[in-house]
C-alpha positions in Angstrom: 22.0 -19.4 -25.9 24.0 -18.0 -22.7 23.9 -14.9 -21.4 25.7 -12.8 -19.3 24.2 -10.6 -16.4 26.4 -8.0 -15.4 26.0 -8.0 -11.1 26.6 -4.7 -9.4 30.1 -5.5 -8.4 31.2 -5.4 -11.8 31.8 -9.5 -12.2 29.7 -10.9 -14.8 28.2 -14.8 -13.9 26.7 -17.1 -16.5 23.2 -16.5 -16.9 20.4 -18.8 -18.6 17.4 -16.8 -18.5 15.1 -20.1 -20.1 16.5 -21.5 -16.4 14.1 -19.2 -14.2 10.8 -20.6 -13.9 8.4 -18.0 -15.4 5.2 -18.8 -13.1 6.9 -17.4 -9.7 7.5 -20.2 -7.1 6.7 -18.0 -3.9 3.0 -19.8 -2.7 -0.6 -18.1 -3.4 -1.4 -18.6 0.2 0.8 -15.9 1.3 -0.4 -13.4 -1.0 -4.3 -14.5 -0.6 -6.1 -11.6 -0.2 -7.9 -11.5 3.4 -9.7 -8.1 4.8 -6.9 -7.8 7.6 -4.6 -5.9 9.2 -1.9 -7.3 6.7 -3.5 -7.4 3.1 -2.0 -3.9 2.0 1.4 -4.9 3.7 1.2 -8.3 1.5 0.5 -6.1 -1.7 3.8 -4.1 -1.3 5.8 -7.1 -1.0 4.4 -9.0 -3.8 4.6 -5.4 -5.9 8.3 -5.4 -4.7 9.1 -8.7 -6.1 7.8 -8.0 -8.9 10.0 -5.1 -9.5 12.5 -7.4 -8.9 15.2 -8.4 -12.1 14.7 -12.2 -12.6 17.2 -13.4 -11.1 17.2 -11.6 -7.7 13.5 -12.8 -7.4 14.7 -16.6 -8.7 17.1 -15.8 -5.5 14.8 -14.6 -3.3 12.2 -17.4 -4.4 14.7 -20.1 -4.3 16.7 -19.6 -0.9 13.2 -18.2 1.2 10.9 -20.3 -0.1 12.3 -23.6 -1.7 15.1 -23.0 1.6 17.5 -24.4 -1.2 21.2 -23.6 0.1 23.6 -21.7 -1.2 25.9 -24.9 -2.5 22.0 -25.6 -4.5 21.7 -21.9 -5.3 25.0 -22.0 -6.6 24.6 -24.9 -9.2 21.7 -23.2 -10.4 23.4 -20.5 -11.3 27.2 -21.6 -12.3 28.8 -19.9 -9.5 30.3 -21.1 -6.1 28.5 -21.2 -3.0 30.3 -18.5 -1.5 29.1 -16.4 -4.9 25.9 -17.5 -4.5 25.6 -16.1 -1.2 26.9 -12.8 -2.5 24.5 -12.7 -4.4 21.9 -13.6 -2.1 22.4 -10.8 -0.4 22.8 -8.2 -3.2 19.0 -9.8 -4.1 17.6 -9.0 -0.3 19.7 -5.8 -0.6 17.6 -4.8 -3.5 14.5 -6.4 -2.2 14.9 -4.0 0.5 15.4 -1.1 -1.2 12.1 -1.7 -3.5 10.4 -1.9 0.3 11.5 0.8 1.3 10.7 3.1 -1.3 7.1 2.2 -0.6 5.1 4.8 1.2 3.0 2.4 3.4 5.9 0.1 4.4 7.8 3.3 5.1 4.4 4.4 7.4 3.9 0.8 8.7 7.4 0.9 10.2 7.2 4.6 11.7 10.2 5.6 8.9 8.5 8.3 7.6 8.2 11.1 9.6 11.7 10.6 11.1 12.2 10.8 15.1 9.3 10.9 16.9 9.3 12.4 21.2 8.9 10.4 23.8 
């Protein structure tokens, strides 16, 4: 059974949700859990994956991590390469957004409390 996944520009692509690979494809290592400086940093991102829609983290996972290109990402998903990179950065768009609407990414990157003096 295909779907269709309406995309924020209004165009609706073929979508085949038994497609995306339910155990996520981005590797354990990066999220392992070490007392440093990064751990809380690591538990944002993976939280803002997770808020993800499937198919922006199938994106995210398939371009960052399996470094597929965008002529690959394409096939996957039934559109052309030049869609696929569209939507590539519609996913990152929205990747960033779910980043930055966390309070210590916002505080790791001095975003928070606006301009600061020198």
């Amino acid at each position: 059974m295909k779907l269709k996944m309406e995309i924020n520009n209004s165009k609706e692509i073929p979508y085949e949700p038994s497609s995306i690979p339910t155990n996520p494809i981005i590797p354990l290592y990066f999220f392992d859990d070490h007392d440093d400086e990064f751990s809380e940093l690591r538990e944002a991102v993976r939280d803002a994956v997770d808020y993800l829609c499937p198919q922006d983290r199938f994106i995210i996972e398939s371009v960052y991590y399996e470094q597929v290109t965008y002529e690959t990402l394409g096939e996957r998903l039934g559109v052309s390469n030049v869609h696929a990179w569209r939507l590539t950065k519609n996913a990152m768009k929205n990747l960033q957004c779910q980043l930055l609407s966390n309070e210590y990414v916002t505080d790791y990157l001095n975003l928070g409390g606006g301009l600061e003096e020198q």
